[in-house]
C-alpha positions in Angstrom: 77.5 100.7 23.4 75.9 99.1 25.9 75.3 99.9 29.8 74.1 97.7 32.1 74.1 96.9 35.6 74.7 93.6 36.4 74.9 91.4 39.7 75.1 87.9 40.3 72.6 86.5 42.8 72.8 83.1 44.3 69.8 81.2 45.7 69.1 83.3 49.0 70.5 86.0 48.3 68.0 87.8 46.4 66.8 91.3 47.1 64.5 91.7 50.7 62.7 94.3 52.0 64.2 95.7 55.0 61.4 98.1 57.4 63.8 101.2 58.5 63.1 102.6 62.2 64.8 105.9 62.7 67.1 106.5 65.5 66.3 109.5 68.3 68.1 110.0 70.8 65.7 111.0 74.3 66.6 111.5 78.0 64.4 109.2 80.8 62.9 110.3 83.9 66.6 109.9 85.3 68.0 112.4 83.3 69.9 109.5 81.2 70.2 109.8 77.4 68.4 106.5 75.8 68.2 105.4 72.3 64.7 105.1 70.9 63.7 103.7 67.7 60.6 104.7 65.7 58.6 103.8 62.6 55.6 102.7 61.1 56.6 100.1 58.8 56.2 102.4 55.8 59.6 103.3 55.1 62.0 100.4 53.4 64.7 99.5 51.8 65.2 97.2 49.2 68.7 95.1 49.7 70.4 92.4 48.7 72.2 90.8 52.5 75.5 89.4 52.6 77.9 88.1 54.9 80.5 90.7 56.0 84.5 89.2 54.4 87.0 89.7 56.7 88.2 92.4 54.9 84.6 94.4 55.8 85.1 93.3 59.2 88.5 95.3 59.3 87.8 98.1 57.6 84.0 98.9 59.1 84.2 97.1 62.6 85.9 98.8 66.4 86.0 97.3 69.5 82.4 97.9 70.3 80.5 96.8 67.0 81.8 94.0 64.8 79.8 93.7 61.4 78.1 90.5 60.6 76.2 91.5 57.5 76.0 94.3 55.1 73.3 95.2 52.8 74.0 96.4 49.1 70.9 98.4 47.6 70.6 100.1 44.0 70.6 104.3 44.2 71.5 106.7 47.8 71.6 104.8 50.6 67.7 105.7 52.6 68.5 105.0 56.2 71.7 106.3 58.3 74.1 105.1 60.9 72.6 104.2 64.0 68.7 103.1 62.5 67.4 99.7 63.2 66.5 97.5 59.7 63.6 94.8 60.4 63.6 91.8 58.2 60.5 89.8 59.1 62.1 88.5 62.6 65.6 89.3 62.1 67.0 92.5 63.5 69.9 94.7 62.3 71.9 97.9 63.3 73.5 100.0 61.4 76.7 100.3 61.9 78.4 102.7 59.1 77.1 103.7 55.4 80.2 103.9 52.7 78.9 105.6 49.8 82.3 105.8 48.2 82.7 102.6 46.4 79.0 101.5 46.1 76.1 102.4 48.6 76.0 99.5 51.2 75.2 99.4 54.7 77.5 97.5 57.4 75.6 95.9 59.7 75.7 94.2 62.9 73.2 91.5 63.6 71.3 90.9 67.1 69.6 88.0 68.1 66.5 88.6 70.2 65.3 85.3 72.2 
């Protein structure tokens, strides 16, 4: 018998190298909790991106954060809800990890101009 894992791949949609920046949570000089994220550029993740289906939109999105994107990657998922993922200049957040069906992250893209 055999056991493989297989997954088709279409043009562009080949596996990336994502740089992960943890998430810590600090508080300014007004006493105000801000979001920092940190990292070196040694920590990555190796992914295959994805548009987020409708269907991934409803069942990982609120109010707040709708998902553009999610990530799919081989083995336990390395970064966490909340972390920022770098891919060359495109930026994404982290929006939930599901670990039940496959490990993939939902993601919400932001555009920096």
């Amino acid at each position: 018998m055999i056991h493989a894992n297989m997954m088709y791949l279409r043009p562009g949609n080949l596996f990336h190298d994502f740089i992960i920046e943890d998430t810590t949570q600090e508080i300014n000089s007004k006493g105000r909790a801000v979001i920092k994220h940190t990292g070196d550029g040694t920590k990555i993740i190796r992914g295959c991106l994805a548009e987020a289906t409708d269907i991934e939109r409803e069942k990982h999105g609120n109010k707040e954060h709708t998902i553009t994107h999610i990530i799919v990657q081989k083995g336990a998922p390395k970064a966490k809800r909340t972390d920022k993922l770098i891919l060359k200049d495109r930026v994404f957040y982290i929006v939930d990890v599901d670990e039940a069906a496959y490990p993939h992250c939902i993601m919400q893209r932001k555009e920096w101009m």
